[in-house]
Structure formats: C-alpha cells, structure tokens
C-alpha positions in Angstrom: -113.8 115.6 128.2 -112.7 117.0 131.5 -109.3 116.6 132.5 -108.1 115.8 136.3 -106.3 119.1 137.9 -102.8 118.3 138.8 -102.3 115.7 136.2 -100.7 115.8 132.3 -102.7 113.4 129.2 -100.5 112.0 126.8 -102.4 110.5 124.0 -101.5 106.3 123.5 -99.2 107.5 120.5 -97.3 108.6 123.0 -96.0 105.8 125.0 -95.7 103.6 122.3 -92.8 106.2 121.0 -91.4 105.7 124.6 -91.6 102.0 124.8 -89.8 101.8 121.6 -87.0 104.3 122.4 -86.4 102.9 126.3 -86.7 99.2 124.1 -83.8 99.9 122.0 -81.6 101.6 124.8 -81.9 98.5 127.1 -81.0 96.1 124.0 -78.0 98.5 123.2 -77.1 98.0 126.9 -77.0 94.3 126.5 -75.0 93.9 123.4 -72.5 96.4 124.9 -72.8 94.0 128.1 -72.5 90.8 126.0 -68.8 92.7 124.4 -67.6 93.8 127.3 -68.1 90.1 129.0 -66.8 88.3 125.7 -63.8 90.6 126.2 -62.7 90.2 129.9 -63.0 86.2 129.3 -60.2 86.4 126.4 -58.2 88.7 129.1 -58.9 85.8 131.4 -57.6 83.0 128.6 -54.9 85.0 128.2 -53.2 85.1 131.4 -53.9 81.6 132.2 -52.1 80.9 128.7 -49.0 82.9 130.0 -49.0 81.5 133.8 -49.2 77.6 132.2 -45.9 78.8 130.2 -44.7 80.6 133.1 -45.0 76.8 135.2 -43.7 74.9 132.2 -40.8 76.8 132.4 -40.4 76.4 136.3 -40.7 72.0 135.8 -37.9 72.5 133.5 -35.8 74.1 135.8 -36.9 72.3 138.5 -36.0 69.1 136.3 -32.9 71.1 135.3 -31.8 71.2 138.9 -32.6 67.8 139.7 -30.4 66.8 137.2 -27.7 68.6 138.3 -28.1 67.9 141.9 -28.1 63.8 140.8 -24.6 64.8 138.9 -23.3 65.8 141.9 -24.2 63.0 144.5 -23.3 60.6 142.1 -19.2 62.9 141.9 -19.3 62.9 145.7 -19.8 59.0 145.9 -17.3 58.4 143.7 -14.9 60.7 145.9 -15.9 59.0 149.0 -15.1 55.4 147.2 -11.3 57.1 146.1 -10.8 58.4 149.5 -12.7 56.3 152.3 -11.5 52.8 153.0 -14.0 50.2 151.8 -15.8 49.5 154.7 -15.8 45.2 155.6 -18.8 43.1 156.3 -18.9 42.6 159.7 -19.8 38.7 160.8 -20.4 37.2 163.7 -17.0 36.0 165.3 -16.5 33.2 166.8 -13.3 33.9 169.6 -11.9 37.6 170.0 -9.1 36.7 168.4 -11.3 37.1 164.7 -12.2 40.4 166.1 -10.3 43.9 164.4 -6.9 44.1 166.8 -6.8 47.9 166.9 -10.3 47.9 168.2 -11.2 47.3 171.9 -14.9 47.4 171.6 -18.6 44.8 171.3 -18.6 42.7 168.7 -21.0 39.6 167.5 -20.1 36.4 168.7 -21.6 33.4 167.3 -20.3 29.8 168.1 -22.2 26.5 166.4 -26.1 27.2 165.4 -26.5 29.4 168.8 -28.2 33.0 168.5 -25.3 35.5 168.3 -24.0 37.4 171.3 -22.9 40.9 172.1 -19.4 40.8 174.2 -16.9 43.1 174.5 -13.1 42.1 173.0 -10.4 44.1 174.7 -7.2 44.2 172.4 -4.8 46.2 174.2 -4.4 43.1 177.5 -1.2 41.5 176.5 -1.9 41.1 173.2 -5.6 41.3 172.9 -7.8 38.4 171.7 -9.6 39.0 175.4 -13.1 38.0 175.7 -14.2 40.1 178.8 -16.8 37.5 180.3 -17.4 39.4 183.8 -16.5 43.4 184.4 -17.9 44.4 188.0 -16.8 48.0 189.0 -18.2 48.5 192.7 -21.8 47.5 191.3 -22.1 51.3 189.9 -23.8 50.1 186.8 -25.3 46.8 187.7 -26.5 44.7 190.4 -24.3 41.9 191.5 -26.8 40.2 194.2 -28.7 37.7 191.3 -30.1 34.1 191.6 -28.6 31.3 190.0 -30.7 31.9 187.1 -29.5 35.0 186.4 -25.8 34.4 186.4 -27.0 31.3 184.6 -28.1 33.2 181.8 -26.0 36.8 182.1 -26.7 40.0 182.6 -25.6 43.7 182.4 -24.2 45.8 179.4 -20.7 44.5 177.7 -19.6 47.9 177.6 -19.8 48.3 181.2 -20.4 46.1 184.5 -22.0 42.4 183.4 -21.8 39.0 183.3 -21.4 36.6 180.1 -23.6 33.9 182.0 -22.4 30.3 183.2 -23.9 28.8 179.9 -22.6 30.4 177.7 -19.0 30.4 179.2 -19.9 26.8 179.3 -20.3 26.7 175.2 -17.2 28.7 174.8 -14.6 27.1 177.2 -16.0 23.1 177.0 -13.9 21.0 174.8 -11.8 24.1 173.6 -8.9 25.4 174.5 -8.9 28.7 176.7 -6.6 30.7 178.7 -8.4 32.6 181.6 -6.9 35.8 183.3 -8.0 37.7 186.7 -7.9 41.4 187.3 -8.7 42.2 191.1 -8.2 45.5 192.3 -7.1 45.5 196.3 -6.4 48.9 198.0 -5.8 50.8 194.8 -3.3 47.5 193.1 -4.8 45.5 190.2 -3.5 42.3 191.2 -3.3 39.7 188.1 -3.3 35.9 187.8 -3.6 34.0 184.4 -4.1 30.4 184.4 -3.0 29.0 181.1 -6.0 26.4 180.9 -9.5 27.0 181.8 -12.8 25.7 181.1 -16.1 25.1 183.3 -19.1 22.3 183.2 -22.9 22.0 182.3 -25.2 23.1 185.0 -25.9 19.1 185.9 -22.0 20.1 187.5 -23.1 23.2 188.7 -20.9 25.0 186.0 -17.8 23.5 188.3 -14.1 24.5 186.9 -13.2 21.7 185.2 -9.7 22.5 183.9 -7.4 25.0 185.2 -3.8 25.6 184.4 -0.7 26.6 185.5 -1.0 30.1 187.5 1.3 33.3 186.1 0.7 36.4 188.3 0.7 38.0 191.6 -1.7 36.2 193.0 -3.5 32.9 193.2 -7.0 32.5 193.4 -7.6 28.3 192.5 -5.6 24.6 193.3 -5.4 22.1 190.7 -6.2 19.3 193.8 -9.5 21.3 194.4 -13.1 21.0 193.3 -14.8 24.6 192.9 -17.9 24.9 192.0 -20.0 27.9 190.9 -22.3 29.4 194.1 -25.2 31.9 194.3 -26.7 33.0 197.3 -29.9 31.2 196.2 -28.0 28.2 195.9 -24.5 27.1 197.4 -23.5 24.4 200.1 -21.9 26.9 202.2 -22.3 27.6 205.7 -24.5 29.5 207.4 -22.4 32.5 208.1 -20.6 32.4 204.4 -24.1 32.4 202.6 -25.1 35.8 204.9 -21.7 37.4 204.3 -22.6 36.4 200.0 -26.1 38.0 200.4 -24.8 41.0 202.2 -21.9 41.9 199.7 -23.3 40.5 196.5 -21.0 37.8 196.3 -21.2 34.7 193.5 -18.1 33.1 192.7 -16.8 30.0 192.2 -16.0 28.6 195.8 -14.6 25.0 197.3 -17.4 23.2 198.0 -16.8 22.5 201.6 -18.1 23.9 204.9 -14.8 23.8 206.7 -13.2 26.0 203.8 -14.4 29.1 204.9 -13.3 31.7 207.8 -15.4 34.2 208.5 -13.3 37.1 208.2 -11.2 35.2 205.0 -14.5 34.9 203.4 -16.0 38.8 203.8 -12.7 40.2 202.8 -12.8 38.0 199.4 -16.2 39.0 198.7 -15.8 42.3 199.2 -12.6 42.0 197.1 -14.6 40.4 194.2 -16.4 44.2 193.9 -13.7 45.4 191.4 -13.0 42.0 189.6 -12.6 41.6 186.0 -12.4 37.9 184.1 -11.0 37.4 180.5 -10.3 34.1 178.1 -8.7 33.7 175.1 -8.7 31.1 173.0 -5.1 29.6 172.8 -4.3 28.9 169.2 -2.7 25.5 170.3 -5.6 22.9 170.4 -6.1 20.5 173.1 -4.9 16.5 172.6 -8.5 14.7 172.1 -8.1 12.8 175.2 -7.5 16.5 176.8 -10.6 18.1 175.4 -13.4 16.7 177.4 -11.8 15.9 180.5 
C-alpha cells in the first residue's frame, strides 16, 4: 500500500488507546471539578451560618439597648413629674377674672353655647381681670377704616391692634354687670377714664351704650343724659363734613346721634385722638338688681 509523503499512519489500534486515555483524563477532571464545587458551597454555608449568628447577636443588643433606652425615658418622666408643676387643663373662661392673675396674655373665652373666642386678659391694670376689647396703636398692625360689618363682627390679632366686635361686646356686657375703662394717649399722656357701669345694645339699637356709670379719671369721654350710638363711616347719621373727617382718619366710635353735636375741628381732633385708644371691661363681682339688668 502506498503511503501519502508528508503524512504519519497509525493503525485503528491506535486511537482507540487514545480515546480511552484522553476519556479517563476528562472524567478525572470532572470528579475533581464536582469536589472542588461541593467544597466551596460548604465554605459558602459556612459563612452564612456565622453572619446569621453574627445578626442574632446584633437584635439582641439592639433589643438590649432599646431596653435600656425605655428605662431611661420612663426615670426622666418620673423626674419631670417630681420637679415640674403639674400642668392645669386649660378651659374656656368665661370673664378675665377666671383667667391665671400672673399672666397678661390670650386666653379662650366662652360665654353660653357660643363658639369660644381668643381675647387678650391684661392682669397688671389695676388689678387685672381686663378684657382688652379694642387696642388701636396708630393703625401699625391693622386697619381701622372698616364697614359696619366688620366692627360688627371684629377684627385684628388680640395680641396686637383689633377689635372684639359690637356683638360680641353685646353678649358680654348685656344683662351683666361690667366696668369699662379708656386709655387715650394725647401728646405723649395716657389719659384714663373708667366708668363703673357699662354695657351696649343689639344691632336693631345700633349697638347704642345703654348703661354707663359714674366716671373716675382724667378725662370724660360720655353723659349719662345722652344717647350714643355706635357709627361707621358706611353707616352714621352724621353730617356731611363729620362722615369725611371719619373716612379720612379711620374713625368709628360711639358718637351722639345728632348733627348739631359736632364741630368741625372738635370732631378731627377726637378722631385723630381715637388713633392710640385702648378699651377694657371687667366684670364687677357685685351683680346688678334684676330690675337693673336689662335696662
């Protein structure tokens, strides 16, 4: 048989030794394969056996400090209950004179079923037990120029510059007895006047002062043989010039409903006087005779 130059002939005996050899190499290889896989998984089980103890331990401690933490809350309430004063419920009041007396500040006033009402008590004005219903400070904080709706129902912050509103002055001063007390400051000089009887109407009277008492003070402001009734520039009886000078200075008050009451230059200095006004009541601990109350 000729043979091919270049080439080797290896008789069939040949590659069947081959076969067998590379055969049993390659399953060698994959046992060895097969160990070393088996191995790294128990590696594997292994550390995640140690890093779940490693977390248990860490949720005890954590549990631990919670613990712990609770303890101590639970000593520094018990402090704060030895130490602190036990703060009081705070209700609605009905007249400043319920209110705290160290404590000029707004509290809740309720009176009857009506919604409750931030005001401001001031307890350091002769006593305290002052409701302040108006506070106007040059109009800084709050416009004075309203309609009779708005001083009807109030406006402003009880902190600062505002108005209680006719009705509810109306609910607090009808059929109760109330003090009321003027603070107008005129060229630097807060000038005072406290009538010791005050109360006002229902709108159908045009929130007209109804009772006033006897004046104490430096100044004098109403006449027990006068009607005065409550004016707005939307709505007054006033003449002509008297409802300009009221629009240009921002002036509602309670004024004698006459328009022959009224000079011109009388009338502009009040109004501009009524810029740094404040008005308080208290209620007199004294009640009124029955035949006294709704007079």
């Amino acid at each position: 048989m000729t043979l091919n130059p270049g080439r080797h002939h290896f008789a069939p005996a040949y590659y069947t030794e081959r076969f067998i050899k590379v055969d049993q190499r390659w399953r060698r290889a994959r046992v060895l394969a097969g160990g070393n896989y088996v191995l790294t998984q128990n590696e594997v089980d292994s550390q995640s056996d140690q890093t779940n103890d490693q977390l248990k331990d860490l949720q005890l401690q954590l549990l631990h400090f919670k613990n712990t933490v609770e303890k101590l809350n639970a000593e520094i309430d018990y402090i704060k209950t030895k130490l602190l004063p036990t703060p009081t419920c705070k209700k609605p009041i009905s007249h400043c004179g319920e209110a705290d007396p160290r404590v000029s500040s707004v509290y809740a006033l309720q009176l009857c079923s009506t919604p409750t009402q931030e005001v401001y008590c001031n307890q350091t004005f002769l006593n305290g037990g002052w409701l302040v219903v108006y506070h106007r400070n040059n109009g800084i904080e709050s416009n004075f120029n309203r309609s009779w709706e708005s001083y009807k129902h109030g406006f402003g912050n009880p902190e600062g510059e505002h108005f209680i509103g006719l009705q509810h002055l109306h609910t607090l001063t009808y059929g109760a007895n109330y003090e009321v007390a003027f603070l107008l400051m005129r060229d630097g000089v807060e000038n005072t006047v406290i009538y010791d009887e005050f109360s006002i109407g229902s709108e159908l009277e045009e929130y007209r002062i109804k009772r006033i008492g006897k004046p104490m003070g430096s100044m004098r402001l109403f006449h027990t043989d006068q009607s005065y009734y409550f004016h707005t520039t939307d709505r007054n009886h006033l003449p002509p010039v008297a409802r300009a000078t009221m629009a240009a200075e921002g002036c509602a008050f309670w004024f004698i409903d006459s328009t022959n009451s009224h000079d011109q230059t009388g009338f502009e200095q009040f109004c501009q006087d009524l810029k740094n006004l404040k008005i308080m009541v208290r209620k007199n601990n004294i009640d009124l005779p029955k035949d006294q109350m709704f007079d």
